[in-house]
C-alpha positions as CSV (number, residue, x, y, z in Angstrom):
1,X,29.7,9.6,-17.5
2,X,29.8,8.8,-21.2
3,X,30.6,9.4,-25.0
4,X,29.5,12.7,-25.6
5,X,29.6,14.8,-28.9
6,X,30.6,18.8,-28.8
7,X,28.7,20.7,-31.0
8,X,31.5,23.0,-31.0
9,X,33.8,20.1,-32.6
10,X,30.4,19.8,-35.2
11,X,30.2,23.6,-36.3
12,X,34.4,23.9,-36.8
13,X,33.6,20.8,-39.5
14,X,31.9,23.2,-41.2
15,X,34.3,25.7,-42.3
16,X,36.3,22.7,-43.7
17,X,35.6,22.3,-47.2
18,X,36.5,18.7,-48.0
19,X,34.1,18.0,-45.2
20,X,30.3,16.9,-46.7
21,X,29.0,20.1,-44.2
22,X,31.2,22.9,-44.8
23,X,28.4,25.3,-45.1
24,X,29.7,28.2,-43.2
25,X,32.8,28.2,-45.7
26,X,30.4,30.4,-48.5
27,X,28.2,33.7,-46.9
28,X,25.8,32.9,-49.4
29,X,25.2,29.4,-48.3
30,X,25.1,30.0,-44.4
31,X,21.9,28.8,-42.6
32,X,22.5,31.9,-40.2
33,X,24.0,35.1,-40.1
34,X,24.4,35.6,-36.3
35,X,27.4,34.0,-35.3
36,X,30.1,36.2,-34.3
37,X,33.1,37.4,-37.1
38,X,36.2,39.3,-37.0
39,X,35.8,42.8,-37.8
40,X,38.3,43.0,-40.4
41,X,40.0,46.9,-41.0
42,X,38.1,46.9,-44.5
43,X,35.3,47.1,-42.6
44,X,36.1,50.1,-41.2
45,X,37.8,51.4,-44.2
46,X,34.7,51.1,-46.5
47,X,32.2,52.7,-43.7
48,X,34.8,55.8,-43.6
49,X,34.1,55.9,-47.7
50,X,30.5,56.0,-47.7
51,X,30.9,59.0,-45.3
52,X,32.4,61.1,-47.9
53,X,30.5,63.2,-50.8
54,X,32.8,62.1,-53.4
55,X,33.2,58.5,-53.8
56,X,30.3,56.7,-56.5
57,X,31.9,53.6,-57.1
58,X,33.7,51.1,-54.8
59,X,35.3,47.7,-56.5
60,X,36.3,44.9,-53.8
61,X,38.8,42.9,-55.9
62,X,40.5,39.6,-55.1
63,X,40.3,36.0,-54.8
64,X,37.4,34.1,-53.9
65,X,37.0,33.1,-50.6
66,X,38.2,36.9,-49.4
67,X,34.7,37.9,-47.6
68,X,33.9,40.6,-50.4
69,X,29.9,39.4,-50.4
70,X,30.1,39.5,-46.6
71,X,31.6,42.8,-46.5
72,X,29.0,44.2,-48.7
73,X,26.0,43.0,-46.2
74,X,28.7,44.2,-43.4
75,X,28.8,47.5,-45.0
76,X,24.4,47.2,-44.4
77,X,24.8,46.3,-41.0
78,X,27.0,49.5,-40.2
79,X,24.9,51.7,-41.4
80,X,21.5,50.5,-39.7
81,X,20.3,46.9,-41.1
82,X,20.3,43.8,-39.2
83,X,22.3,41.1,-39.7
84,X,19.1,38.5,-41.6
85,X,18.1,42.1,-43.3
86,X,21.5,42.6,-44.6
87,X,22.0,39.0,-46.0
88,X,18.7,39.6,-47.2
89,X,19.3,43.0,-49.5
90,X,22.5,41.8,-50.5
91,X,20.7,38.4,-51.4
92,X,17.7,40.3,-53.3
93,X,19.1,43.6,-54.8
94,X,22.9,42.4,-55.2
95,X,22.9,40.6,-58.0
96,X,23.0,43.4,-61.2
97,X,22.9,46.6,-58.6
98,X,19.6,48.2,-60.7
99,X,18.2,48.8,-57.1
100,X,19.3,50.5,-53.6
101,X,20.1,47.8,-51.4
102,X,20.3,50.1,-48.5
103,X,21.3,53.3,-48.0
104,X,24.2,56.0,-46.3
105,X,23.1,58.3,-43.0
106,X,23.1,60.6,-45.7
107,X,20.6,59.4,-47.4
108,X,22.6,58.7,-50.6
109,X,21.2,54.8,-52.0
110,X,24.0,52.2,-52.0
111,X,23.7,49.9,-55.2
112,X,25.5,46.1,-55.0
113,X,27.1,44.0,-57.7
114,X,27.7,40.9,-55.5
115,X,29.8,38.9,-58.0
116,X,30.5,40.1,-61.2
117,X,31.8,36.8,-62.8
118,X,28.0,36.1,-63.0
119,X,28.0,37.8,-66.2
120,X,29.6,38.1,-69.5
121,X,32.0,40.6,-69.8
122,X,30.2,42.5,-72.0
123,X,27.3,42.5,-69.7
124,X,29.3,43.4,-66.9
125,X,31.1,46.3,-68.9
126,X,27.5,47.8,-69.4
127,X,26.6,47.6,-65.3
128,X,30.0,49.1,-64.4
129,X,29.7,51.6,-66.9
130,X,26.6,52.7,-65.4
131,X,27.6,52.3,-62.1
132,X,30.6,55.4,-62.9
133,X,27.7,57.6,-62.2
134,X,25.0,55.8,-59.9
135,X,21.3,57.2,-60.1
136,X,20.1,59.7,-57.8
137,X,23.7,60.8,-56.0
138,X,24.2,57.0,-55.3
139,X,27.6,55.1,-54.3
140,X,28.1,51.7,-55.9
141,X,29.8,48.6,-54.5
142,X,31.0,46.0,-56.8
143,X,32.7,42.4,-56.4
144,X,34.8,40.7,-58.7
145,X,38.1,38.6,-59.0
146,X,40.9,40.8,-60.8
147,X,40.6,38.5,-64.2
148,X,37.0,39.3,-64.4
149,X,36.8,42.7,-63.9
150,X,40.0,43.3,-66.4
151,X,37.5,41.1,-68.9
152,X,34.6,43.5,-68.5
153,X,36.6,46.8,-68.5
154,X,38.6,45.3,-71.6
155,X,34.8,44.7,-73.5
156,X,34.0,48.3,-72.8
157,X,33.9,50.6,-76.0
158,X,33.5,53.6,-74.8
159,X,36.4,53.1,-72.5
160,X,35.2,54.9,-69.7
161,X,35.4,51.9,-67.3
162,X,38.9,51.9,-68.1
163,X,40.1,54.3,-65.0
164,X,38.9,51.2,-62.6
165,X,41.8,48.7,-64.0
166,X,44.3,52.2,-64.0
167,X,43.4,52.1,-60.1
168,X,43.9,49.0,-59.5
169,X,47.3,49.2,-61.3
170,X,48.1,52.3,-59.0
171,X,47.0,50.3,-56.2
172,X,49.8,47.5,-57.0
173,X,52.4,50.0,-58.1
174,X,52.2,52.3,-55.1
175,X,49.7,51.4,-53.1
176,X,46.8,54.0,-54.4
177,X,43.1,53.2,-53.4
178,X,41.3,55.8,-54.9
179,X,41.6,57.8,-58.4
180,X,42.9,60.7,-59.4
181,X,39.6,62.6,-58.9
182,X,38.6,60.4,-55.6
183,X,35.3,59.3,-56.9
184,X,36.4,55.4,-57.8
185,X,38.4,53.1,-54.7
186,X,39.8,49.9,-55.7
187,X,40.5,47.9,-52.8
188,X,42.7,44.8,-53.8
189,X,41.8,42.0,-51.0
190,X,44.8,39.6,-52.3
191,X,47.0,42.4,-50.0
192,X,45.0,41.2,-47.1
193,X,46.5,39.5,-44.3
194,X,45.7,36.9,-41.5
195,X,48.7,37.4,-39.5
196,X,49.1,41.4,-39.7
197,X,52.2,43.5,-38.6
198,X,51.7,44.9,-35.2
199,X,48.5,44.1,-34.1
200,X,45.9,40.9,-34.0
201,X,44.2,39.6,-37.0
202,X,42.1,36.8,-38.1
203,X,44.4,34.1,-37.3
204,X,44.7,35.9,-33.6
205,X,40.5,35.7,-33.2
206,X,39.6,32.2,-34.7
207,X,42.1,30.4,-32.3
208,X,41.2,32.9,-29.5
209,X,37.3,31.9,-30.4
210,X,37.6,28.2,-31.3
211,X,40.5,26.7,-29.6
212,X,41.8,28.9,-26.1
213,X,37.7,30.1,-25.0
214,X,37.4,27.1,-22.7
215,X,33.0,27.7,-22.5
216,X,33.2,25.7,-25.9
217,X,34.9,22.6,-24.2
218,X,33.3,22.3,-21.1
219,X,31.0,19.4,-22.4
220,X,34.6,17.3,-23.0
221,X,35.2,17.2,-19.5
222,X,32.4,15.2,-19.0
223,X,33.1,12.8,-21.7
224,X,34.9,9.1,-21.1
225,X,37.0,9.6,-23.8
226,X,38.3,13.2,-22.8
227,X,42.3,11.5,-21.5
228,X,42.4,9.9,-25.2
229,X,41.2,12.7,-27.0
230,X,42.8,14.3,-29.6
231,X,41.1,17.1,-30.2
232,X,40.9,17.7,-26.4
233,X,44.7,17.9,-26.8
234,X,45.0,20.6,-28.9
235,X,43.1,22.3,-27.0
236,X,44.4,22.2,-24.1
237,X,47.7,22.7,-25.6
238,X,46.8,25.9,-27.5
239,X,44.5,27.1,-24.3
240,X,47.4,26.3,-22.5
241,X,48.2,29.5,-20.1
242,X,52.0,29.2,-19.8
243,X,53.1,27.9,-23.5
244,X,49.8,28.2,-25.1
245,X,50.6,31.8,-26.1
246,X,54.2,31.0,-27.5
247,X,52.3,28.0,-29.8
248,X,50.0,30.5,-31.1
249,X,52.5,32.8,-31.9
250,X,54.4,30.2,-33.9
251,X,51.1,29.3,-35.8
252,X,51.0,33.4,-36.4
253,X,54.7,33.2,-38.1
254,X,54.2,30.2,-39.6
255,X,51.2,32.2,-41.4
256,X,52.7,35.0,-42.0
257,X,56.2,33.5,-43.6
258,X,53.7,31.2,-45.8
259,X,52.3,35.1,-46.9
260,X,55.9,36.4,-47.3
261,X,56.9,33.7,-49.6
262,X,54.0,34.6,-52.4
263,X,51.0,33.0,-51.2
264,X,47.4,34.9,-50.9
265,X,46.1,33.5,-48.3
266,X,42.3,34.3,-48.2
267,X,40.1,34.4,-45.2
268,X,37.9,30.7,-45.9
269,X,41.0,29.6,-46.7
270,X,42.5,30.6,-43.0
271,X,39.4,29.6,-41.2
272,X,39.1,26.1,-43.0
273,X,43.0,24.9,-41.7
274,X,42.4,26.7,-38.4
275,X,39.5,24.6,-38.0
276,X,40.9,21.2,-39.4
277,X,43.9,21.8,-37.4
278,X,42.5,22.2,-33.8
279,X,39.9,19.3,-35.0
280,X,42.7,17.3,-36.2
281,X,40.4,16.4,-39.2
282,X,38.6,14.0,-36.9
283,X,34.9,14.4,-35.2
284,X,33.3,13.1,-32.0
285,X,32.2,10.0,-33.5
286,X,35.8,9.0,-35.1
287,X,37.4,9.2,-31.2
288,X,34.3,7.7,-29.6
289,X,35.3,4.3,-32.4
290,X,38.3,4.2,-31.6
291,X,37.8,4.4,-27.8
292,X,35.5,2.1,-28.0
293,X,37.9,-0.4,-29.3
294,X,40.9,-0.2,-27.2
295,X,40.2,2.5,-24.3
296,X,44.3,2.6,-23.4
297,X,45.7,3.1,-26.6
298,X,47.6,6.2,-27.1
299,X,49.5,5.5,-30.9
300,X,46.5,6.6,-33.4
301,X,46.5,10.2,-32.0
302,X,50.2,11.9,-33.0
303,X,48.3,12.3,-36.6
304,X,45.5,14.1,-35.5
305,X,47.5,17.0,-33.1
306,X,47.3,20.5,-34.3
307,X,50.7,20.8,-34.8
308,X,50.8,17.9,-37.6
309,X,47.9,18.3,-39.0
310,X,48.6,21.9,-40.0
311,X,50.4,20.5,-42.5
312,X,47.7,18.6,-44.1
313,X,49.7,14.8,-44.3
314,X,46.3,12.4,-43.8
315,X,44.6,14.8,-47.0
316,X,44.8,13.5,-50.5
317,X,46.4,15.7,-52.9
318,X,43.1,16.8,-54.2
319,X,41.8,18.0,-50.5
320,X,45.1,19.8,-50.4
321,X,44.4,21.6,-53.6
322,X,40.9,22.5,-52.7
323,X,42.6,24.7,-49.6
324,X,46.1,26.0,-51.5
325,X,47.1,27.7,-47.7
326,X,48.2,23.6,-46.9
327,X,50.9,23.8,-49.8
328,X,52.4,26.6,-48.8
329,X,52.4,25.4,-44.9
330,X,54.0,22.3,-46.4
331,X,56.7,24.1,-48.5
332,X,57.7,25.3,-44.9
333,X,57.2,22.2,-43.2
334,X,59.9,22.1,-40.1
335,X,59.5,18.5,-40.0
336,X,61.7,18.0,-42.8
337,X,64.2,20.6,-42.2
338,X,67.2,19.1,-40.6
339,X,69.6,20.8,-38.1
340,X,71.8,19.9,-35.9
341,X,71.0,22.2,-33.3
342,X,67.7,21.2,-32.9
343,X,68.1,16.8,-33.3
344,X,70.6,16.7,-31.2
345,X,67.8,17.4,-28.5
346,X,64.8,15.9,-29.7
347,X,64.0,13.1,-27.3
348,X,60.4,11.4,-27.5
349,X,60.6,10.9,-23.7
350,X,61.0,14.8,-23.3
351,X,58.0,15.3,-25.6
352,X,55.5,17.8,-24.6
353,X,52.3,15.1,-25.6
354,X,51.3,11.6,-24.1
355,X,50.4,11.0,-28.0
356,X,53.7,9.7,-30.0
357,X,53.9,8.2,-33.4
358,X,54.9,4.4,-33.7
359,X,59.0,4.0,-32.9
360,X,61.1,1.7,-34.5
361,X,62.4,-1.4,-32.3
362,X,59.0,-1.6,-30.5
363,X,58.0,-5.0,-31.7
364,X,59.5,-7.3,-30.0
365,X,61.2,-9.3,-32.6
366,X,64.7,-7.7,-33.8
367,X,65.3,-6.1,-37.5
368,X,66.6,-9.0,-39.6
369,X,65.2,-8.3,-43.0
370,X,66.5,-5.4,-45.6
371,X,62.4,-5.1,-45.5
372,X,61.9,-4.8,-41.9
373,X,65.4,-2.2,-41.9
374,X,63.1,0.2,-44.0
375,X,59.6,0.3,-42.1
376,X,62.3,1.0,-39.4
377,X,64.1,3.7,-41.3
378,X,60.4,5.1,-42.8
379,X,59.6,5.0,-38.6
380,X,62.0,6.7,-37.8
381,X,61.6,9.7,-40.3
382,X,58.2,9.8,-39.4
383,X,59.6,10.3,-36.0
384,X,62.1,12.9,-36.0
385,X,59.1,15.0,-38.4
386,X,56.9,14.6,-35.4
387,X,59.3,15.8,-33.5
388,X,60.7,18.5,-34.9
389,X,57.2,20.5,-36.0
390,X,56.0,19.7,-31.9
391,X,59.6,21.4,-30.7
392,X,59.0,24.4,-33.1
393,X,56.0,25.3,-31.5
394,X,57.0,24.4,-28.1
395,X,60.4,26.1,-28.1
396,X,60.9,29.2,-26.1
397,X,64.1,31.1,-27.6
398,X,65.5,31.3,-31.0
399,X,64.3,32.5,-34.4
400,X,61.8,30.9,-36.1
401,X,62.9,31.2,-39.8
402,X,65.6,28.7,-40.1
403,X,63.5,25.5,-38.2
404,X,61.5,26.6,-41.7
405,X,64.0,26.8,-43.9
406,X,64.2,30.3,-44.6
407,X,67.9,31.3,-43.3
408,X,67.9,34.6,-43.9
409,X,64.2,34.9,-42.7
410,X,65.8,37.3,-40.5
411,X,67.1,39.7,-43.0
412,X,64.3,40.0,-44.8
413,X,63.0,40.8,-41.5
414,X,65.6,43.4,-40.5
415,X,65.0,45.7,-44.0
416,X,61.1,45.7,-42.7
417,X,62.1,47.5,-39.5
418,X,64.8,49.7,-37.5
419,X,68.3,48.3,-38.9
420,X,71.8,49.8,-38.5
421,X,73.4,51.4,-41.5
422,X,76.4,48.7,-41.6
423,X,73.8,45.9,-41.5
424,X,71.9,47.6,-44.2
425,X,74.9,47.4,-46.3
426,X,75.6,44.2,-46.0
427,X,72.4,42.9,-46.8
428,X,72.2,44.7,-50.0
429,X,75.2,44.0,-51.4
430,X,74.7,40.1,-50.2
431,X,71.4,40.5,-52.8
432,X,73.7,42.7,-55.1
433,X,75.9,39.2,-55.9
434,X,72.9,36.9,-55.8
435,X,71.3,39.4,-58.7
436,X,74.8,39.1,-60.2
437,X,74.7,35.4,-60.0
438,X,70.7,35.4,-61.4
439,X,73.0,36.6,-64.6
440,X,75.2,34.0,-64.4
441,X,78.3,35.8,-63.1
442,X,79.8,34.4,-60.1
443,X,82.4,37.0,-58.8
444,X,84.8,36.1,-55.4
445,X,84.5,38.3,-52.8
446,X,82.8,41.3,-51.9
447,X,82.8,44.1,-54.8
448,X,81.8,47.7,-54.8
449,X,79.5,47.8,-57.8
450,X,77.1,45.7,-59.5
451,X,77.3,44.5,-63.2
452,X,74.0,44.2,-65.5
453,X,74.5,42.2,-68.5
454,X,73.3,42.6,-71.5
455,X,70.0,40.1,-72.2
456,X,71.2,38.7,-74.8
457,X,74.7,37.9,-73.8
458,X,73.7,36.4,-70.7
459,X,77.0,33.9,-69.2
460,X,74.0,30.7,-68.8
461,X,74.2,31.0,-72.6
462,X,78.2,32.0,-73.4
463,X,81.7,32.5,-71.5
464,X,81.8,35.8,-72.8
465,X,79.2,38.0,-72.0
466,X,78.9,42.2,-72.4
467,X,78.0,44.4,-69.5
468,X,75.2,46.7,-70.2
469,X,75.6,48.7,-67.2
470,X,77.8,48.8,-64.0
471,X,76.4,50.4,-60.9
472,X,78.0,51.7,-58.0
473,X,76.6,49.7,-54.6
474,X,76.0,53.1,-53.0
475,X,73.5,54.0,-55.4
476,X,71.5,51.2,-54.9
477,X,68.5,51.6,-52.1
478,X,67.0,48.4,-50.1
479,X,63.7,49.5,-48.8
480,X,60.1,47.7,-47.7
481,X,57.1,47.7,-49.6
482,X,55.4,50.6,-48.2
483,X,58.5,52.8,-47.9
484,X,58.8,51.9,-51.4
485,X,55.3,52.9,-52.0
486,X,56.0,56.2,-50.1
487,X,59.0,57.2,-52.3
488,X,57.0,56.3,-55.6
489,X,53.8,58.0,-54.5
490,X,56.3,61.7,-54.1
491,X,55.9,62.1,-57.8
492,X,52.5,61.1,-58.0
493,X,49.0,63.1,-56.8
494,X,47.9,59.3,-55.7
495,X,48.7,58.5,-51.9
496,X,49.6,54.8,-50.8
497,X,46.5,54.0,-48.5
498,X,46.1,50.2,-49.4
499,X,48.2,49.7,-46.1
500,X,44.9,51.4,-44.1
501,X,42.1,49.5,-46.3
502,X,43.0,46.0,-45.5
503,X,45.0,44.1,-42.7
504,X,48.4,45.3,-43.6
505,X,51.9,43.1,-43.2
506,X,54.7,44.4,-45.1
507,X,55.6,41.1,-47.8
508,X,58.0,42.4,-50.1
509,X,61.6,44.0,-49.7
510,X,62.6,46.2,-53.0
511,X,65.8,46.7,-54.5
512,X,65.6,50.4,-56.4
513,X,68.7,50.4,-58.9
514,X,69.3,53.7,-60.7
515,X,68.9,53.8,-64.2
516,X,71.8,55.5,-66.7
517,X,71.1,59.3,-67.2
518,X,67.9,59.5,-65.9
519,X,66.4,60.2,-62.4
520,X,64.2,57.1,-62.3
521,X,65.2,53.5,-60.9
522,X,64.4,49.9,-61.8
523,X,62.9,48.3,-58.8
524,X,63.3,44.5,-58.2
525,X,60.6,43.2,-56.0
526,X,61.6,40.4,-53.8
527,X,59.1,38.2,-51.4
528,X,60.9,36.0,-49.2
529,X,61.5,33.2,-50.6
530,X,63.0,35.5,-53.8
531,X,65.0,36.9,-50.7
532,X,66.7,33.6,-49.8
533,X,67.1,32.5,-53.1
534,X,69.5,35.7,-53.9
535,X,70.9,34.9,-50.1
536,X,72.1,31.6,-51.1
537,X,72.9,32.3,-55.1
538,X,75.1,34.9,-53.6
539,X,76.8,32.0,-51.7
540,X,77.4,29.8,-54.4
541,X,74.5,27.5,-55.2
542,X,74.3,26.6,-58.7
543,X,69.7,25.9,-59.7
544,X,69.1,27.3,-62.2
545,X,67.0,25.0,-63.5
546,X,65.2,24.1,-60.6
547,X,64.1,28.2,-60.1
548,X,64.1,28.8,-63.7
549,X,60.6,30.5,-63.4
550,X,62.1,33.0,-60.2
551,X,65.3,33.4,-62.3
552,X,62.9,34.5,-65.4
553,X,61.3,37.0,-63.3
554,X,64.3,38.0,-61.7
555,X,66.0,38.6,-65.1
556,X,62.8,40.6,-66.7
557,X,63.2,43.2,-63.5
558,X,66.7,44.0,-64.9
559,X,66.3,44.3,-68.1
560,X,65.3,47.8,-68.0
561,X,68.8,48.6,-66.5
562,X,70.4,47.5,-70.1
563,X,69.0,50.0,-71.9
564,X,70.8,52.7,-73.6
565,X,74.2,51.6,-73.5
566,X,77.2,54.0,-73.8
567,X,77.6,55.2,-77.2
568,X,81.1,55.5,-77.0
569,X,83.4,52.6,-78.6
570,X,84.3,50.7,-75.5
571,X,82.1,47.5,-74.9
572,X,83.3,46.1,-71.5
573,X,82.9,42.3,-71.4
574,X,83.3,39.1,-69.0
575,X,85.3,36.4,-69.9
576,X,84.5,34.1,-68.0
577,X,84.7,36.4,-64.4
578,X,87.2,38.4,-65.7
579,X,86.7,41.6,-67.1
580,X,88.1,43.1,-70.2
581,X,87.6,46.3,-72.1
582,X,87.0,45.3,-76.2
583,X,88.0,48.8,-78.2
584,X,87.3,49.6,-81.8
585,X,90.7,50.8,-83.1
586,X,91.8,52.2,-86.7
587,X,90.8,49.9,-89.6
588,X,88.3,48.6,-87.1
589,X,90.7,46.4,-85.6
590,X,89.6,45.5,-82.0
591,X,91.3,45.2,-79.0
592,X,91.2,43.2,-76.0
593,X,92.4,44.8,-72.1
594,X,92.1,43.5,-69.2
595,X,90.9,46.0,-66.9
């Protein structure tokens, strides 16, 4: 036997951009265009549009990093091309679209626009203006980021272009893909997710392909530093047939809360902490070093485990920028969420790894100096983080939202699927109070309606403050994003079928809030972490500075509830968190009740 080197170890380097060979992280800049992918449902979605006789112009919108150039040569490969021949048409006739770059089993030429930020907006206004109506019966696919392609449609004058951004508004609105006439489809990619509701996506395949399919590994096994290894841990431990499943499953919530709380999480930028976390950030070479200077030693590896470098700690704070998915793992970090339920437990001599960080009191000399108290003390958190981000994965029963801080993870959770009427209730008006408390009034107990301020008599700013409106709980709706979608879409001809063009998870939970005298309703949009920040304002924590941007957002939502106040002469105000009723009286005298 000896130090060998997996080329699987090599290629997953690749997808890692602060690595100096992360050429499979761009389509554009692969060497080959055979190596398996996840068939994503967009896909699917955009062969079923070709099919029809109405579409002309398809825009993929979204972040970079999304796959839209790859689904483009995708789109080729569906409909007859290889997968060189694809690259290659997208590659030669993608750039301004003025030729086919393939064409439908219909015949009809398909024209490509593989990045529109490569022009000006002006010149990019002319090529989607011309691609409204493709030449000869033609269908038209077109990348671009959402700023770009507002740019070009804003620098067209003849404002025909301008039904593409009034789709893509639909589409965020209610969900709509296609206009009102069917012949554009706007499919917003930043709605995309790795860790989709209710069935596998491309967090599922790239551990399934890189870390549990054991044909990648087998070289390791021949390898003298295999029982050292690292990245031989992870995967074992995520190929693991008894808790391997339960560890991946973890990774796929921990995912999908990260998505929940805001973030866009593209597919490079998926792929690119997949692979650094089953690598550990480490290569061949890197374990072969330090084998070959100490062949027993076991305390250099706890860094490099998947389950700690997820969260990106041995990466400068520009690597963690160039992959934005690492901040919002971080901002969910188990190994600094605290409680007692879980340390009471946490032994490093019940750990399942061989690999633990340094402890404090191993040297053999005792802690005398204040100095030597705080390596042991910065040991010791180190410790305990280990600890808690290996139980999370590891453990069997209980939720998962609390170990990430997210306490009423299962709430939000709850209002996405089959809950009770009684639990429904108390859910909203739990959010009802924390809206209330977004205002600055903090109310005891549990009331039956709901009080918007006025804006500009907010209680942050004043003790008093005037109500604008008061709503009866029972009016209010709690719904998830696609039922929300659903109810919008009843008084509009354009149908919610975002959920269908991309890997769909419900992120958002909406509050609909009637509005005075009219059959519409004000709908406040909460993502998860909006979700526990209402939780816990409705049980008394006091940031307002600290969420002053949420609380800002929060606020705007409301505002269009405190229009059209009552045009009678009672103005009902807080004083402090008592009500009174202010009257106009003869001689314009007011008075002051307490109601």
């Amino acid at each position: 036997m000896s130090l060998l080197v997996n080329g699987h170890v090599e290629k997953l380097h690749k997808y890692q951009p602060f690595d100096a060979d992360s050429g499979d992280l761009v389509f554009e800049q692969q060497s080959t265009y055979d190596q398996p992918m996840f068939k994503v449902e967009t896909r699917v979605f955009l062969e079923r549009l070709v099919k029809g006789s109405a579409i002309r112009l398809i825009v993929l919108t979204g972040d970079a990093g999304h796959g839209k150039t790859s689904l483009c040569a995708a789109l080729l490969e569906d409909l007859g091309a290889s997968p060189a021949q694809a690259a290659l048409s997208v590659e030669e006739y993608g750039l301004a679209g003025e030729s086919p770059a393939g064409q439908t089993s219909a015949g009809r030429p398909i024209y490509i626009i593989r990045d529109l930020s490569e022009f000006k907006p002006e010149v990019g206004a002319t090529h989607l203006n011309r691609l409204l109506q493709p030449q000869e019966n033609g269908i038209a696919v077109v990348c671009a980021n959402e700023g770009q392609l507002r740019s070009c449609v804003a620098a067209d004058t003849t404002e025909e272009s301008r039904v593409i951004v009034e789709t893509l508004s639909a589409g965020v609105s209610q969900g709509a893909v296609k206009s009102a006439d069917g012949t554009i489809a706007v499919i917003n990619l930043n709605y995309q997710s790795v860790a989709p509701t209710g069935r596998p996506g491309l967090l599922d395949w790239a551990l399934g392909q890189w870390a549990v399919d054991r044909r990648s590994w087998q070289i390791c096994k021949r390898c003298d530093a295999q029982s050292v290894c690292p990245i031989w841990a992870n995967h074992e431990a995520l190929s693991d047939k008894t808790a391997g499943p339960r560890r991946r499953d973890a990774l796929r919530d921990l995912f999908g809360a990260a998505e929940k709380t805001g973030a866009v999480i593209t597919t490079r930028q998926a792929l690119s902490v997949v692979s650094y976390a089953v690598t550990g950030g480490i290569r061949c070479a890197d374990v072969h070093k330090k084998y070959s200077r100490d062949q027993t030693s076991v305390e250099w590896q706890s860094a490099h485990l998947y389950n700690q470098a997820l969260f990106g700690d041995m990466l400068s704070p520009r690597q963690r920028e160039q992959v934005p998915v690492i901040l919002a793992l971080r901002r969910l970090d188990p190994g600094w969420v605290s409680r007692r339920e879980v340390d009471d437990y946490l032994d490093p001599d019940s750990a399942h790894t061989q690999f633990l960080p340094p402890q404090p009191g191993m040297e053999a000399n005792p802690t005398r100096t204040l100095r030597q108290l705080r390596e042991d003390a910065k040991l010791l958190r180190r410790l305990y983080a280990f600890l808690r981000r290996a139980d999370f994965f590891d453990a069997e029963t209980g939720t998962r939202y609390p170990r990430l801080g997210i306490s009423a993870g299962d709430q939000f959770m709850a209002v996405q699927g089959e809950i009770g009427d009684a639990e429904k209730t108390v859910i909203r008006d739990t959010l009802l109070k924390g809206l209330e408390a977004v205002q600055g009034v903090h109310r005891v107990g549990r009331n039956p309606d709901f009080l918007v301020l006025d804006p500009a008599f907010y209680a942050h700013r004043a003790r008093a403050s005037v109500v604008a409106q008061t709503v009866t709980n029972r009016d209010v709706q709690l719904m998830d994003q696609l039922s929300h979608w659903s109810t919008t879409a009843q008084k509009s001809a354009l149908e919610p079928e975002l959920q269908s063009a991309v890997e769909w998870s419900n992120r958002a939970v909406f509050v609909r809030i009637p509005l005075r005298g009219q059959e519409s309703t004000a709908s406040v949009e909460l993502n998860l972490l909006r979700f526990e920040l209402l939780t816990r304002w409705a049980g008394g924590l006091r940031s307002g500075a600290q969420h002053e941007a949420e609380i800002r957002g929060l606020t705007n939502s409301l505002a269009a509830l405190s229009d059209g106040g009552d045009e009678g002469q009672d103005i009902q105000v807080l004083v402090g968190s008592i009500p009174r009723k202010l009257t106009i009286d003869v001689g314009n005298q007011i008075r002051s009740v307490r109601t």
